[in-house]
N, C-alpha and C positions, 0 to 999 in steps of 0.2 A: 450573444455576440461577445465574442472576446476582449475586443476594447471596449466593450460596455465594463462584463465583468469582473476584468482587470484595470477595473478605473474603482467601481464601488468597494473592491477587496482590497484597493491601495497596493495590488498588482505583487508582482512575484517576482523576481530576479531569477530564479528557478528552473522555472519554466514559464518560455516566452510562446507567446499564442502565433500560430501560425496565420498571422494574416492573409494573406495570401489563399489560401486554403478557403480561409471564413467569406471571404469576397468570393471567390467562385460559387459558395453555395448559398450565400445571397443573391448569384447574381441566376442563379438556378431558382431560388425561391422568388424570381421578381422583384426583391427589395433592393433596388437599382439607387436607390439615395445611399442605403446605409454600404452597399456592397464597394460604393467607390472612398467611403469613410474607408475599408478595410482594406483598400489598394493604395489610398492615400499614404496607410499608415508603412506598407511593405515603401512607397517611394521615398520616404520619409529618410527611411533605413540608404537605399540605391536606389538613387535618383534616377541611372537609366535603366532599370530593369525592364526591359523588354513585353514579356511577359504581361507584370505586371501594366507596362502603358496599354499594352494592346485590351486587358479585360480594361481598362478606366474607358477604351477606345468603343469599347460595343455598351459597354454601361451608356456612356452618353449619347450613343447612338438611338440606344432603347426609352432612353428620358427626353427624348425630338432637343438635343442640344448638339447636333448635326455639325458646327461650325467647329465646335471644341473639339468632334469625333474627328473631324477631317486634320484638326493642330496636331490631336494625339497620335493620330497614325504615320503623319510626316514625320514627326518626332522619331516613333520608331525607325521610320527610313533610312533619317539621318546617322542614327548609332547602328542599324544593320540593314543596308540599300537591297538587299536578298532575300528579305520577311516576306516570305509567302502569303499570310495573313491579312501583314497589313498593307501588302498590292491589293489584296483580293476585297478587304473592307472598303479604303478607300476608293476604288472602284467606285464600286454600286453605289457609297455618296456624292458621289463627281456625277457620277447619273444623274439622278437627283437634282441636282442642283443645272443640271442639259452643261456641263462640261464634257463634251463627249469624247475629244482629242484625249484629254488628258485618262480620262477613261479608260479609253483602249490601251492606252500606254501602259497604265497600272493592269488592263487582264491580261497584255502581252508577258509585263513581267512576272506574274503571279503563275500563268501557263507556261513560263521558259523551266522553272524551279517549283513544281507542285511538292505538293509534300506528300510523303509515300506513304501513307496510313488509308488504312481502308476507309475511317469516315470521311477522307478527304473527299473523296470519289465524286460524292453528289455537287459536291461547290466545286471541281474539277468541273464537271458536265455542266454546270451552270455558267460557271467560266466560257467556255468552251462556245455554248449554245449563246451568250448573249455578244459574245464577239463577231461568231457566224451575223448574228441580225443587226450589228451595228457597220458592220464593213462591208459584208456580203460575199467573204470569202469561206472556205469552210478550214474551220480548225481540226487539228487532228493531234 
């Protein structure tokens, strides 16, 4: 870990670690404690980094701190109301939690703006399919 590291090396002016980066493949490795240490450290930097709230958003989603997942993805809202991502996360915690109104609001907005990358496709279809079963109209 890089803020490990560059804490025991007394750090480098140098070259600065890409936090950012080290939290993604924390959060790939499952080490969902230390990976939001290294999101921390990028918010630390820009407070509203987007980006970054949204992986602290699935971090804590993954660690069942569900309540924090829901603060951080409003957040993002707040500084860009058009995050694909974070309609689409928040979503399926509003599930969860049987908010369902509010729910569908977040997959209607998630489905108005998808994002056009091919991995999007399956949480598009998921989108898609769980809106059909909560309203009983069909999405397209």
């Amino acid at each position: 870990m890089s803020w490990w590291n560059n804490l025991i090396s007394g750090g480098s002016e140098q070259e600065k670690p890409d936090y950012y980066q080290e939290g993604t493949e924390l959060l790939r490795a499952e080490k969902f404690h230390e990976a939001l240490t290294s999101f921390r450290l990028v918010l630390r930097e820009t407070p509203n980094d987007t980006a970054a709230l949204q992986q602290v958003a699935v971090a804590y989603t993954k660690i069942g701190m569900t309540d924090e997942a829901v603060r951080t993805y409003r957040k993002v809202l707040e500084n860009e109301p058009h995050e694909p991502a974070a309609h689409y996360g928040l979503a399926f915690l509003l599930l969860q939690r049987g908010e369902e109104d509010e729910a569908v609001a977040h997959l209607r907005a998630f489905l108005a703006r998808p994002p056009e990358v091919e991995e999007a496709k399956a949480h598009i279809d998921h989108a898609r399919s769980t809106l059909t079963e909560l309203t009983g109209e069909e999405v397209t």
